[in-house]
Backbone as CSV, one residue per row, in Angstrom:
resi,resn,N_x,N_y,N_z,CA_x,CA_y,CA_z,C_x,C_y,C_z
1,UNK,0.852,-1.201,0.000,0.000,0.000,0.000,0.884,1.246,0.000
2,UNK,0.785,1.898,-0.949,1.582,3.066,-0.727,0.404,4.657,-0.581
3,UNK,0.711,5.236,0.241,0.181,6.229,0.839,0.881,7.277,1.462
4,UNK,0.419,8.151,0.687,1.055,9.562,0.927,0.261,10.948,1.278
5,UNK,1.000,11.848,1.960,0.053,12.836,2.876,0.490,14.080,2.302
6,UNK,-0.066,14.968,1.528,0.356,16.451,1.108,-1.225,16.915,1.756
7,UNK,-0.138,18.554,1.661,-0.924,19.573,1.239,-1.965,19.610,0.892
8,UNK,-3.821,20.175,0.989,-4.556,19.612,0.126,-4.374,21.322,-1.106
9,UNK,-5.541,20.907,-1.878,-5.184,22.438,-2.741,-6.739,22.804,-3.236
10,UNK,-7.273,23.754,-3.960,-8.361,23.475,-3.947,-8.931,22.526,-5.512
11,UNK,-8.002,21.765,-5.973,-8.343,20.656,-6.995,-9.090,19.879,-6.262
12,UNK,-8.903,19.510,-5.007,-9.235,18.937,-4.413,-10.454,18.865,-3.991
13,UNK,-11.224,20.346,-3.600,-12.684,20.742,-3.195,-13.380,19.251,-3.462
14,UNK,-13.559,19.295,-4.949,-14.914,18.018,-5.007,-14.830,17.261,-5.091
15,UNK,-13.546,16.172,-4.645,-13.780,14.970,-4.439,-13.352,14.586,-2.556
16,UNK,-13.073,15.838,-2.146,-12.993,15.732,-0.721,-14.722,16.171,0.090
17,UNK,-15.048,16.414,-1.223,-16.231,16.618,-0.495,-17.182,15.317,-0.584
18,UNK,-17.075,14.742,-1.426,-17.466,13.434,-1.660,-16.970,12.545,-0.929
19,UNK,-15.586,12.658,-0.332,-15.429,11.429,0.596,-15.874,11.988,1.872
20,UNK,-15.810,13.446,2.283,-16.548,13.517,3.491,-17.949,13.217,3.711
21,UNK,-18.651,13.743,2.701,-19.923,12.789,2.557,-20.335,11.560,2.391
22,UNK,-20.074,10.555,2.025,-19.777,9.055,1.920,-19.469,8.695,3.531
23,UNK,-18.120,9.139,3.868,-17.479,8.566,5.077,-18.502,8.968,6.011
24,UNK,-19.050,10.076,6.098,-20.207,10.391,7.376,-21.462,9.951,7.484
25,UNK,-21.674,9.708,6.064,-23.108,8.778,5.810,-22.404,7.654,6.139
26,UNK,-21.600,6.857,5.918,-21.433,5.686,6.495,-21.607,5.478,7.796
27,UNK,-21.583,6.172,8.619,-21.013,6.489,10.180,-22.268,6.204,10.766
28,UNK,-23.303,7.036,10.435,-24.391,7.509,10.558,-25.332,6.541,10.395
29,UNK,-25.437,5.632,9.247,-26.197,4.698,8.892,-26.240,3.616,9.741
30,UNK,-24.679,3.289,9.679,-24.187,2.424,11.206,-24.499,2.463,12.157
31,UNK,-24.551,3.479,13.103,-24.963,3.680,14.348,-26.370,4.310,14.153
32,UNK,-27.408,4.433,13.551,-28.563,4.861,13.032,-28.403,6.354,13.729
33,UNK,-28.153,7.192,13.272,-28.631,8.709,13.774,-28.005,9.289,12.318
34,UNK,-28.608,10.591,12.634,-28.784,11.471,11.113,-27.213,12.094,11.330
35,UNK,-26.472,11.922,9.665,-24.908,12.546,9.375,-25.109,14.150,9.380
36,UNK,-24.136,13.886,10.006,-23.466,15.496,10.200,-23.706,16.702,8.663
37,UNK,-23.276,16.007,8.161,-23.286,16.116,6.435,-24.288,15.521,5.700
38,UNK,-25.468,16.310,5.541,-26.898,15.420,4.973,-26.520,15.283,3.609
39,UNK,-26.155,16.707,2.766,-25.841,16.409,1.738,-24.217,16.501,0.793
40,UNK,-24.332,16.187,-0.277,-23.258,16.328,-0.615,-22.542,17.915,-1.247
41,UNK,-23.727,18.690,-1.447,-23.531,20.059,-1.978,-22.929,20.679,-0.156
42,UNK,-23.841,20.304,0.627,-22.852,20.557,2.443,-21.725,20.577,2.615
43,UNK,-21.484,19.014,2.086,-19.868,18.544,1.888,-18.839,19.411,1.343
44,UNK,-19.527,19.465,0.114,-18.620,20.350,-0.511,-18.380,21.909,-0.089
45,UNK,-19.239,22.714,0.166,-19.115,23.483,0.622,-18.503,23.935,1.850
46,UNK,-18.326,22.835,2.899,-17.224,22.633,3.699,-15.826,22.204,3.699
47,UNK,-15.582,21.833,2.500,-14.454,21.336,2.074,-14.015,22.555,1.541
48,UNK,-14.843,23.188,1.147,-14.042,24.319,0.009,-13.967,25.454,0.849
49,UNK,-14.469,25.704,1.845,-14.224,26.874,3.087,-12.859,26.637,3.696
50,UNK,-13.096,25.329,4.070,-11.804,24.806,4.964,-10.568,24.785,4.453
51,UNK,-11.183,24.145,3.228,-9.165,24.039,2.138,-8.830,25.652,1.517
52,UNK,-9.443,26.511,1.092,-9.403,27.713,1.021,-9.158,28.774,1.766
53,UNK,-9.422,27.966,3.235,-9.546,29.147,4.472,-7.855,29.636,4.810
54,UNK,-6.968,31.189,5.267,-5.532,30.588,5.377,-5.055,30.144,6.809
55,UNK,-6.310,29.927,7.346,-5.938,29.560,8.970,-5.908,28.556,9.159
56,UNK,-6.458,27.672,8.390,-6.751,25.898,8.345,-5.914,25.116,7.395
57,UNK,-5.090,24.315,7.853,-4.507,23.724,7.201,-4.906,22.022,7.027
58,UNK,-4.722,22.311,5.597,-5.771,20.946,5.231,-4.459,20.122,4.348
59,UNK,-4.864,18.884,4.840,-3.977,17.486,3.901,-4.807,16.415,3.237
60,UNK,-4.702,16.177,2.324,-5.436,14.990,1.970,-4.147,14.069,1.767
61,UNK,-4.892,12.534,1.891,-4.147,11.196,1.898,-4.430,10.321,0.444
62,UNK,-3.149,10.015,-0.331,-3.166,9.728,-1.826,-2.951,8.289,-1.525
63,UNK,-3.780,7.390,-1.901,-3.542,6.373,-2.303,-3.144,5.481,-3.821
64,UNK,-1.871,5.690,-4.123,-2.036,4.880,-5.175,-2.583,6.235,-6.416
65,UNK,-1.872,7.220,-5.913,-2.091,8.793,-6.387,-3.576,9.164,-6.358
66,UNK,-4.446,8.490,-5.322,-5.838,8.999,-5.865,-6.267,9.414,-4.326
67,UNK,-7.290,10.257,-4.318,-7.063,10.844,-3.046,-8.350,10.412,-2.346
68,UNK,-7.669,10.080,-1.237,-8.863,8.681,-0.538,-9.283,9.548,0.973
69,UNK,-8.294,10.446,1.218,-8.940,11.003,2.923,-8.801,12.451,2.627
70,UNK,-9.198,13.257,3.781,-8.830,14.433,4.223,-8.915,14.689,5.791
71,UNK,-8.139,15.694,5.938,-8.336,16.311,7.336,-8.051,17.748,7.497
72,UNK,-8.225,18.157,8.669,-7.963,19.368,8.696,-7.661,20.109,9.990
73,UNK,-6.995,21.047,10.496,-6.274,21.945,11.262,-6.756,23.131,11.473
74,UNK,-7.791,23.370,11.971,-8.013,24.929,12.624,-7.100,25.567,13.482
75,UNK,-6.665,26.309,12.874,-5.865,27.359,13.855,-6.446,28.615,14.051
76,UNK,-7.112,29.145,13.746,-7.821,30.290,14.090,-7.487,31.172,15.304
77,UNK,-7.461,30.029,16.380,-7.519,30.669,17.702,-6.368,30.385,18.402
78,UNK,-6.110,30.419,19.622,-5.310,30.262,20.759,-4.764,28.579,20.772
79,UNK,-6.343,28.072,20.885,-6.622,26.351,21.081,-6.551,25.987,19.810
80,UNK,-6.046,24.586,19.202,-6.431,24.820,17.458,-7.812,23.267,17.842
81,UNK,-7.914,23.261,16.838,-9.512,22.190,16.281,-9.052,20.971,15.120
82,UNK,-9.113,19.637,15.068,-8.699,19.224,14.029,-10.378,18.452,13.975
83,UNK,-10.192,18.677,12.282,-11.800,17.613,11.949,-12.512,19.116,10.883
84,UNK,-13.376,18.405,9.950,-13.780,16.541,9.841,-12.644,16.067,9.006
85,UNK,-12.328,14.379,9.779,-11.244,13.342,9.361,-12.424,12.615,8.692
86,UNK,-12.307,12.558,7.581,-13.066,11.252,6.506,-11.698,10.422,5.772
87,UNK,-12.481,9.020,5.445,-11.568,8.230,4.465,-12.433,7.678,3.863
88,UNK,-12.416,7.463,2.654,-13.153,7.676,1.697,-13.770,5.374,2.055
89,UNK,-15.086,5.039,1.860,-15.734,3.958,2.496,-14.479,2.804,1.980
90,UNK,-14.136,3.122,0.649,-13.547,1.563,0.542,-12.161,1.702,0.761
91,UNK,-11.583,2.801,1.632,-10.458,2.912,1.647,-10.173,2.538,3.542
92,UNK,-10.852,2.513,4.029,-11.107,2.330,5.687,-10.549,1.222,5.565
93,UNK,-10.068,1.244,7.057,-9.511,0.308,7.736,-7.885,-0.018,7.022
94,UNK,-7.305,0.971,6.747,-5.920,0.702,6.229,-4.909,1.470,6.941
95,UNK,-5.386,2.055,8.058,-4.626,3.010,8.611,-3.975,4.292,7.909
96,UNK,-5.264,4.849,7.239,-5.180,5.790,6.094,-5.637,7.338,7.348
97,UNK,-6.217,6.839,8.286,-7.253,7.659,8.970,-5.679,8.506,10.247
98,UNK,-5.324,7.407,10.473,-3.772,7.467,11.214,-3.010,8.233,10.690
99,UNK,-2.469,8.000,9.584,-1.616,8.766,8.611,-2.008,10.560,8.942
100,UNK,-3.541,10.669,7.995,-4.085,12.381,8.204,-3.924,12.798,9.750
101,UNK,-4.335,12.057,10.924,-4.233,12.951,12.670,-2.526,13.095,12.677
102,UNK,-1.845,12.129,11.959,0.113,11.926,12.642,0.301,13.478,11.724
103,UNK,-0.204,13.781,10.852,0.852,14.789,10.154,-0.137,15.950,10.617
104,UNK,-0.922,16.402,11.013,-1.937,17.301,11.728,-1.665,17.429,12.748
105,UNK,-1.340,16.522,13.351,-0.603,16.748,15.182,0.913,17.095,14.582
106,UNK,1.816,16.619,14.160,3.206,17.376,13.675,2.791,19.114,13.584
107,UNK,1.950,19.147,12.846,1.709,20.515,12.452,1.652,21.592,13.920
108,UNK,0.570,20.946,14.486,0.169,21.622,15.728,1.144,21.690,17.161
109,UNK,2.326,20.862,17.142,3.171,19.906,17.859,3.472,21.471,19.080
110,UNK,3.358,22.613,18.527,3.673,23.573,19.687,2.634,24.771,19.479
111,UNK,1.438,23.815,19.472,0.309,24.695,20.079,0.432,24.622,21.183
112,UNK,-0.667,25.499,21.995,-1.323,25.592,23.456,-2.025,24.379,23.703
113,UNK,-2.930,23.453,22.987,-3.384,22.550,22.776,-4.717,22.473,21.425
114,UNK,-4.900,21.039,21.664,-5.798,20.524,20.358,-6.881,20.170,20.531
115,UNK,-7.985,20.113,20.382,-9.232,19.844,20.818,-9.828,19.067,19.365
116,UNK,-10.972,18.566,19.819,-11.765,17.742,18.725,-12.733,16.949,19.328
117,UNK,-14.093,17.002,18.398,-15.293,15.905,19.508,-15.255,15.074,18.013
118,UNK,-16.142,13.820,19.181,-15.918,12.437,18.848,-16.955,11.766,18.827
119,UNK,-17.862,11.062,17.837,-19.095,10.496,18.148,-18.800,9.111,19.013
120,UNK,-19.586,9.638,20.518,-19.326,8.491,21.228,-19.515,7.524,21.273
121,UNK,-20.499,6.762,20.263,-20.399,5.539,20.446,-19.610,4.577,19.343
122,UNK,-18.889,5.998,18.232,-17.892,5.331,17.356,-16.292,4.899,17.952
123,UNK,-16.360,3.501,18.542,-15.383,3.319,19.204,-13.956,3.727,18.447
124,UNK,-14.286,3.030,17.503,-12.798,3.370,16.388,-12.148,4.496,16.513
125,UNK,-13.211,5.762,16.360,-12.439,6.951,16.401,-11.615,7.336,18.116
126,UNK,-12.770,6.900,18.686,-12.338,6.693,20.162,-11.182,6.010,20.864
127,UNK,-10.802,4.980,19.595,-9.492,4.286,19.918,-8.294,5.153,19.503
128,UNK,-8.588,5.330,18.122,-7.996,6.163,17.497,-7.099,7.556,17.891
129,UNK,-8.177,8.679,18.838,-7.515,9.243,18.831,-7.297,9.378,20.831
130,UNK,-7.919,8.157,21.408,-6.867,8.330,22.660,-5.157,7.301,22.546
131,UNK,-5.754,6.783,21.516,-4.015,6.238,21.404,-2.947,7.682,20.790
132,UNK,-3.640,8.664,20.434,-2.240,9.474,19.906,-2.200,10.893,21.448
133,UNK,-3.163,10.282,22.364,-3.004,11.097,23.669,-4.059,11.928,24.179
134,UNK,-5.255,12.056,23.201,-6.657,13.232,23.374,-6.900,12.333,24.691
135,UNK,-7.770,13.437,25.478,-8.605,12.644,26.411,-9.887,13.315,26.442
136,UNK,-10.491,12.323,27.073,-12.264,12.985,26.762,-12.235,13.910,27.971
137,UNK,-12.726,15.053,27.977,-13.100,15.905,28.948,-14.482,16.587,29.221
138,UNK,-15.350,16.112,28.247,-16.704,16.330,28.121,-17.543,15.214,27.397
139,UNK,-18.716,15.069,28.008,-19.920,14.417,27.355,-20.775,14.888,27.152
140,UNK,-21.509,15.025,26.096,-22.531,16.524,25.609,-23.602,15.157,24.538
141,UNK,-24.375,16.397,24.278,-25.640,15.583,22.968,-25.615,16.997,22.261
142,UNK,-26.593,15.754,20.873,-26.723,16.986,19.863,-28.113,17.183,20.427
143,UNK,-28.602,18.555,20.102,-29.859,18.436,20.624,-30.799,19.296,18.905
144,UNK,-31.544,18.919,18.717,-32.611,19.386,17.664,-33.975,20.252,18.114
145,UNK,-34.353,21.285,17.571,-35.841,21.303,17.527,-35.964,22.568,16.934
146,UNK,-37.312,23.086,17.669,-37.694,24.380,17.700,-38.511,24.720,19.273
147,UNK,-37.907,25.938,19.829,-38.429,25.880,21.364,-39.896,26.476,21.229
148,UNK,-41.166,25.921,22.142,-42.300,26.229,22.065,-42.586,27.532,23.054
149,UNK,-41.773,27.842,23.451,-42.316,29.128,24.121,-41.151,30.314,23.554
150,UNK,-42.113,31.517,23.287,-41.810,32.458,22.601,-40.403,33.104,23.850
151,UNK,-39.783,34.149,23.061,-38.798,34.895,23.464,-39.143,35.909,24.630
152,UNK,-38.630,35.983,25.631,-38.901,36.894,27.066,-38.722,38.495,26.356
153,UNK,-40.180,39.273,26.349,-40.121,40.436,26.002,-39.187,41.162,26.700
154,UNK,-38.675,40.972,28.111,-37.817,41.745,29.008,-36.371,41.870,28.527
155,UNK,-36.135,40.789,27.909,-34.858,40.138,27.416,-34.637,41.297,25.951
156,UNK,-33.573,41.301,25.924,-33.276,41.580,24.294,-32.721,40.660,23.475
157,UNK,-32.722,40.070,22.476,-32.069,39.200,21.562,-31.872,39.591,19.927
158,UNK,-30.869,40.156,19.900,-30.409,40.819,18.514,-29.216,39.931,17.771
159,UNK,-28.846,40.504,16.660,-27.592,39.845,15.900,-26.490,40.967,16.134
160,UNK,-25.576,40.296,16.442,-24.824,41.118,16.652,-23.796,41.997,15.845
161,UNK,-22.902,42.655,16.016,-22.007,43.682,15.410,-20.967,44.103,15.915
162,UNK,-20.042,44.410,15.180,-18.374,44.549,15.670,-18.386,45.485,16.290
163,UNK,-19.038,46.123,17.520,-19.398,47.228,18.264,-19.570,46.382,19.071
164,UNK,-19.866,44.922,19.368,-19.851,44.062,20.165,-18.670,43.298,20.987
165,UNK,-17.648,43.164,19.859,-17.105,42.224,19.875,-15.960,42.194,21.386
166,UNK,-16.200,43.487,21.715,-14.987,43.680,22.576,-15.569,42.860,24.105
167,UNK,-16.846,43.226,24.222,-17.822,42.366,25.480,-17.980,40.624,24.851
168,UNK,-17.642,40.482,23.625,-18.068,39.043,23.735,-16.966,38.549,23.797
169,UNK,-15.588,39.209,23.594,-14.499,38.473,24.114,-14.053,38.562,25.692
170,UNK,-14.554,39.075,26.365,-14.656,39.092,28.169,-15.176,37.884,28.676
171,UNK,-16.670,37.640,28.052,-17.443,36.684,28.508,-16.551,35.802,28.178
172,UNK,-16.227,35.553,26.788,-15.614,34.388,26.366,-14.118,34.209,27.270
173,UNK,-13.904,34.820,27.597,-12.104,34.339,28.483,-12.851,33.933,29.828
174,UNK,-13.636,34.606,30.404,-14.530,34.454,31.418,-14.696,33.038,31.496
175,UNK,-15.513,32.675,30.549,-16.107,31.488,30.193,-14.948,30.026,30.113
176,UNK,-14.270,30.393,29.241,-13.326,29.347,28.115,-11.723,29.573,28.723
177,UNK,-11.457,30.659,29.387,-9.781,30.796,29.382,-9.478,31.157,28.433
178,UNK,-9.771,31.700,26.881,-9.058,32.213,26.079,-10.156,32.839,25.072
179,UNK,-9.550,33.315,24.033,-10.518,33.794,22.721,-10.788,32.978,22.070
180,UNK,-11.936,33.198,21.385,-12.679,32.859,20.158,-13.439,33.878,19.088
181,UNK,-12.235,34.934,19.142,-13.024,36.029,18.327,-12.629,36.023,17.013
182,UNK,-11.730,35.275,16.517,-11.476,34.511,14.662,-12.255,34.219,14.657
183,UNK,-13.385,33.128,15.425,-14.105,32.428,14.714,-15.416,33.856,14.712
184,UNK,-15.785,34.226,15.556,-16.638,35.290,16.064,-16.756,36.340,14.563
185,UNK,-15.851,37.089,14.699,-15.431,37.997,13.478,-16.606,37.220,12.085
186,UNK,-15.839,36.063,11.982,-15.581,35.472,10.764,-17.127,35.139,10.487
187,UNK,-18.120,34.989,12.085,-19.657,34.617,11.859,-20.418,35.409,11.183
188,UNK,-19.509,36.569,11.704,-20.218,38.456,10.990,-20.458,38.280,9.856
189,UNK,-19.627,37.522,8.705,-19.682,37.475,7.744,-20.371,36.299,6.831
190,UNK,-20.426,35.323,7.518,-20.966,33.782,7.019,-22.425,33.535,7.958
191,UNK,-22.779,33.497,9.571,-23.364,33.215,9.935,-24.805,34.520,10.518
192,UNK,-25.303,34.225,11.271,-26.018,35.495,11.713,-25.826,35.332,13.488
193,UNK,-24.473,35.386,13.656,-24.619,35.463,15.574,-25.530,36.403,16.047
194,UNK,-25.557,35.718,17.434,-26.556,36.700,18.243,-26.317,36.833,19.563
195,UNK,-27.029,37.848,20.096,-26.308,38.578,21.416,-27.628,38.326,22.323
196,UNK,-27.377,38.583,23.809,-28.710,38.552,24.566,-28.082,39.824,25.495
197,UNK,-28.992,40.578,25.601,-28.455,41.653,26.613,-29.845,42.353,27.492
198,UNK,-29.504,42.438,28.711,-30.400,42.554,29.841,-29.738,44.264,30.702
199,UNK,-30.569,44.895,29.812,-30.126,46.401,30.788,-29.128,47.411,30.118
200,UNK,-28.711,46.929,28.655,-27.944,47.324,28.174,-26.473,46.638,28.010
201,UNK,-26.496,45.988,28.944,-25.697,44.545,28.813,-25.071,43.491,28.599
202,UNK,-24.222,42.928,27.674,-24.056,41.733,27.161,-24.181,40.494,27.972
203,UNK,-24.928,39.558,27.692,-24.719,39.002,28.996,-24.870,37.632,28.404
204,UNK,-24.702,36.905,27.192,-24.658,35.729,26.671,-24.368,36.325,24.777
205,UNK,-23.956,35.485,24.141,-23.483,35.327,22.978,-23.868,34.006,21.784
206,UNK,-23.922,33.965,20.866,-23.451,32.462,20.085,-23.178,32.852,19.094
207,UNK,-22.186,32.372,18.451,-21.698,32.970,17.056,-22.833,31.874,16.268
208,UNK,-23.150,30.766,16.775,-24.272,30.585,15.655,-24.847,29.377,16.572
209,UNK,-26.240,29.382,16.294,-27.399,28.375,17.234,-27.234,27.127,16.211
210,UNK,-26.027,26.813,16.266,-26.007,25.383,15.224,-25.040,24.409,15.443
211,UNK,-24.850,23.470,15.170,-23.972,22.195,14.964,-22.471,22.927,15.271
212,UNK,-22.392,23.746,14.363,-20.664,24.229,14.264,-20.655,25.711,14.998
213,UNK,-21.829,26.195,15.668,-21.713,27.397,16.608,-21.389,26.788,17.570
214,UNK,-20.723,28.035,18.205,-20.508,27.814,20.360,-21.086,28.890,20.520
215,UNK,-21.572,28.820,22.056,-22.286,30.006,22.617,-21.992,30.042,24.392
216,UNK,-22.124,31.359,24.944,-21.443,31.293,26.657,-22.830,32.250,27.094
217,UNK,-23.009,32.065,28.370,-23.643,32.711,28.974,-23.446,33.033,30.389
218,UNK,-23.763,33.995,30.619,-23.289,34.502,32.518,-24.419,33.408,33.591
219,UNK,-25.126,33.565,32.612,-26.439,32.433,34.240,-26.966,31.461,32.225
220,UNK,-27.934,30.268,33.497,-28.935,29.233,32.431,-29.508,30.098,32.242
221,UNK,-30.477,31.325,32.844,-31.405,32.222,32.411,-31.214,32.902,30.815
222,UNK,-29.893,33.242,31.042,-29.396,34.074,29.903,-28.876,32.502,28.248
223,UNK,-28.680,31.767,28.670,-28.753,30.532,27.821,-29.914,30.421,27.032
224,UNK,-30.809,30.226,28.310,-32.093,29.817,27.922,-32.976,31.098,26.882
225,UNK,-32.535,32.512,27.106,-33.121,33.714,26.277,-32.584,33.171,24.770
226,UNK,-31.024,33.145,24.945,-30.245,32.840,23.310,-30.854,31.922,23.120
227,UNK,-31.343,30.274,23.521,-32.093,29.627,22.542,-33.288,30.014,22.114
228,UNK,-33.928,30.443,22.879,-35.571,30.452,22.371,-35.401,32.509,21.647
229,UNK,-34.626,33.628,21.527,-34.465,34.184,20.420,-34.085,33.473,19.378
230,UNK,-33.097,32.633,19.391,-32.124,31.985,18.229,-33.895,30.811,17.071
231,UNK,-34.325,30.146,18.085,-35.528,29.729,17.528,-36.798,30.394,17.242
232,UNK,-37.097,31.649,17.659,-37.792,32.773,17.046,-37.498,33.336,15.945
233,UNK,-36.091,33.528,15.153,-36.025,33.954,14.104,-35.574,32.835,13.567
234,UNK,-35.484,31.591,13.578,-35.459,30.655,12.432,-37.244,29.896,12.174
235,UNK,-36.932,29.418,11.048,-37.932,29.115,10.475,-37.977,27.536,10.666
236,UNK,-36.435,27.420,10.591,-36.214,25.939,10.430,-36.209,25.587,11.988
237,UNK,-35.937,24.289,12.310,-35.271,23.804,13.455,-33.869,24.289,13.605
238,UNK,-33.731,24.135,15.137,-31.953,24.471,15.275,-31.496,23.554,15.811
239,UNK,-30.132,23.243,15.909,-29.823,22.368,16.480,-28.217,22.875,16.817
240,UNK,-27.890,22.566,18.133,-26.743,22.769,18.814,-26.245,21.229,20.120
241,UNK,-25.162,21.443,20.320,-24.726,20.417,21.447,-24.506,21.017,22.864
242,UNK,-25.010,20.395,23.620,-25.145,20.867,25.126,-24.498,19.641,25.657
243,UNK,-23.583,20.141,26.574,-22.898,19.898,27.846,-23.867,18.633,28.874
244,UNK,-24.088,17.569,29.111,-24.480,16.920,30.273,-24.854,17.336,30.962
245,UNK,-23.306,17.795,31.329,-23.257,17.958,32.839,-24.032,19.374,33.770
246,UNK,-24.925,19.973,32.422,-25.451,21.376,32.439,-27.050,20.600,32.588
247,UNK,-27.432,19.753,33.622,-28.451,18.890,33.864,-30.207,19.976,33.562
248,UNK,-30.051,20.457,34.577,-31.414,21.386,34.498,-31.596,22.201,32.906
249,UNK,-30.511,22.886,32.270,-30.883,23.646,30.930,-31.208,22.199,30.014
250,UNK,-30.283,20.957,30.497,-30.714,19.895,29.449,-32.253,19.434,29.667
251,UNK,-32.954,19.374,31.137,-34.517,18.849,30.776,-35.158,20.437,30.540
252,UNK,-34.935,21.501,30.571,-35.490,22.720,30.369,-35.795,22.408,28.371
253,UNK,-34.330,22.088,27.959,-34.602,21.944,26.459,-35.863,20.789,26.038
254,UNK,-35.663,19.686,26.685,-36.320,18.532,26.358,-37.747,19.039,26.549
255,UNK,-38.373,19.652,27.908,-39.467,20.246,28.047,-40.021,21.469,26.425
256,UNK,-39.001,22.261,26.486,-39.037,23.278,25.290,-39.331,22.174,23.980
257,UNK,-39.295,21.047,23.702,-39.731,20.517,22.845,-38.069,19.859,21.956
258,UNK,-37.071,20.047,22.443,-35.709,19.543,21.772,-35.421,18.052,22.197
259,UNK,-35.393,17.261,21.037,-34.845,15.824,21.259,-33.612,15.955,21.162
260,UNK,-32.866,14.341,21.939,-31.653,14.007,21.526,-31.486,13.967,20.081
261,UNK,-30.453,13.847,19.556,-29.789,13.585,18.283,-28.952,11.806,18.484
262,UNK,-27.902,12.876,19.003,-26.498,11.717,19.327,-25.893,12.183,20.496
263,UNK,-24.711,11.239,20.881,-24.163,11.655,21.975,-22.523,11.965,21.358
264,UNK,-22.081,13.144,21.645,-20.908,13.380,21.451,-19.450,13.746,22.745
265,UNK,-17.949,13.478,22.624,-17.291,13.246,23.273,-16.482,14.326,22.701
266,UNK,-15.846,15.634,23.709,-15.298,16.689,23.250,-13.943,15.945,24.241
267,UNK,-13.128,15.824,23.045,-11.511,15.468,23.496,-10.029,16.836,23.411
268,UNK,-9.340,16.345,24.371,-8.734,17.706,23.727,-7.179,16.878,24.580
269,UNK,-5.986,17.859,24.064,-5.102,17.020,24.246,-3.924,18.398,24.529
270,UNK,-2.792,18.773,25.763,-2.365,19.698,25.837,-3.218,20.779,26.584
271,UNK,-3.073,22.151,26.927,-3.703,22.885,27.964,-5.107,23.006,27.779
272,UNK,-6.054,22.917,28.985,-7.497,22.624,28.921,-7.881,23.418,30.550
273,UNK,-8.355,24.174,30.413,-9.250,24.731,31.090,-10.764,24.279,31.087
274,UNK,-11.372,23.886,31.995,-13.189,23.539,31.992,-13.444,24.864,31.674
275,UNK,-14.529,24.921,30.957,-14.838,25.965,30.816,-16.337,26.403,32.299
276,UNK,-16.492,27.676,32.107,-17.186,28.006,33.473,-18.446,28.552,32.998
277,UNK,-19.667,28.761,34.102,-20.222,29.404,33.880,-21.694,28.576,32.734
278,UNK,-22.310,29.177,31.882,-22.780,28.436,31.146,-22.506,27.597,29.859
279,UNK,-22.710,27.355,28.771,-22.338,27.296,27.452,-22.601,25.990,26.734
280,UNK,-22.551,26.123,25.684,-22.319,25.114,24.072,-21.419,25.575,23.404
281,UNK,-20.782,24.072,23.184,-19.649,24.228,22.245,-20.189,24.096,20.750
282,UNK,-19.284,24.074,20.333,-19.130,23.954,18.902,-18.569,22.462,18.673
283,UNK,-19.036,21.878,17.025,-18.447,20.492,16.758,-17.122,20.295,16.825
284,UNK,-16.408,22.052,16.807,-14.961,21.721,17.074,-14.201,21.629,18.856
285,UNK,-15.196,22.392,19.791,-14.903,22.402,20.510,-15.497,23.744,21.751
């Protein structure tokens, strides 16, 4: 087997988007819960953010010159993020998946540390990446819906603006031990974050009420405003991952009408602070 790890480039976009789609529908089908990646136009469009982006460094894995994996390296911030790791279905199980985390951890080798969640009941990945040293430090779910009770008139819930940003990086060190205002910034432009503020206030955040948003809050009160604004102006369902161990906001959601999804495992490897206070992470962390 010969297998080799470059650079990815963006030739690459559409057939890395195809194996991330494939590899996550596989995942998914397996353990019956809905992929991360419903479709393949998703796929791609995440592939082509990520390999394009200059903060993320992306590799794909050539088999036999044809390109069978990808991965990827968020650096954005302080903490970096690696994922999504796909290998393309008929290329699994060759230690192709090994190859993309060994040259992604080289990369990162003198960060602050690395973070990444893990579908928990996919042992593989779970083997995978506590053999190269991650450890689990959180157990969270995805959670889905739309909340049935309207938004607290007392409350404010707006989108926010770079007139913001200086209070949502307080909360956030508050919260996390460090920044997340790359990714923050970057929502201004791609996502529609939103703010909750009580009195003039900032007093909770999410750069986005979704799968790949994080969000912090000073109390559950102020949590609980950002979801049910965040589900007042969507049309669709939302869906974000909550913390366990955040017991009462988790049956508050279930009451609000939000099912489980899946259960996910936020690993991280190198300096880790718990984070405080309220919050949802993001799929990266």
């Amino acid at each position: 087997m010969n297998v080799t790890i470059r650079s990815a480039t963006a030739s690459d976009i559409e057939v890395c988007g195809q194996i991330i789609y494939k590899a996550f529908a596989g995942i998914a089908e397996r353990y019956q819960f809905p992929s991360d990646f419903s479709t393949l136009e998703f796929a791609t469009q995440t592939a082509a953010f990520l390999i394009q982006h200059p903060l993320v460094f992306s590799v794909v894995a050539l088999l036999d010159h044809q390109v069978v994996g990808v991965n990827f390296l968020d650096e954005r911030n302080l903490i970096y993020a690696i994922g999504p790791i796909a290998v393309a279905p008929d290329a699994q199980g060759q230690g192709i998946g090994r190859q993309l985390m060994k040259a992604l951890l080289e990369r990162g080798q003198d960060s602050f540390g690395i973070r990444l969640s893990q579908d928990t009941v996919n042992l593989s990945s779970l083997s995978l990446y506590t053999s190269f040293g991650f450890e689990a430090k959180e157990l969270a779910v995805v959670l889905s819906g739309k909340p049935e009770s309207p938004p607290d008139p007392a409350v404010e819930v707006r989108l926010l603006n770079h007139s913001d940003l200086e209070a949502c990086a307080a909360l956030c060190q508050k919260v996390y031990g460090f920044l997340r205002t790359g990714e923050l910034i970057e929502a201004l432009d791609y996502f529609s974050p939103l703010a909750v503020f009580r009195s003039g206030r900032l007093t909770a955040y999410a750069s986005a009420v979704a799968f790949f948003g994080h969000g912090v809050a000073e109390t559950e009160a102020d949590l609980q405003a950002l979801i049910l604004g965040a589900g007042a102006k969507s049309e669709q369902p939302i869906s974000f991952i909550a913390p366990l161990r955040q017991g009462n906001f988790l049956r508050w959601c279930l009451k609000e009408g939000f099912r489980m999804v899946k259960p996910i495992t936020l690993m991280a490897m190198g300096d880790y602070q718990e984070p405080q206070e309220f919050f949802f992470p993001s799929v990266a962390y």
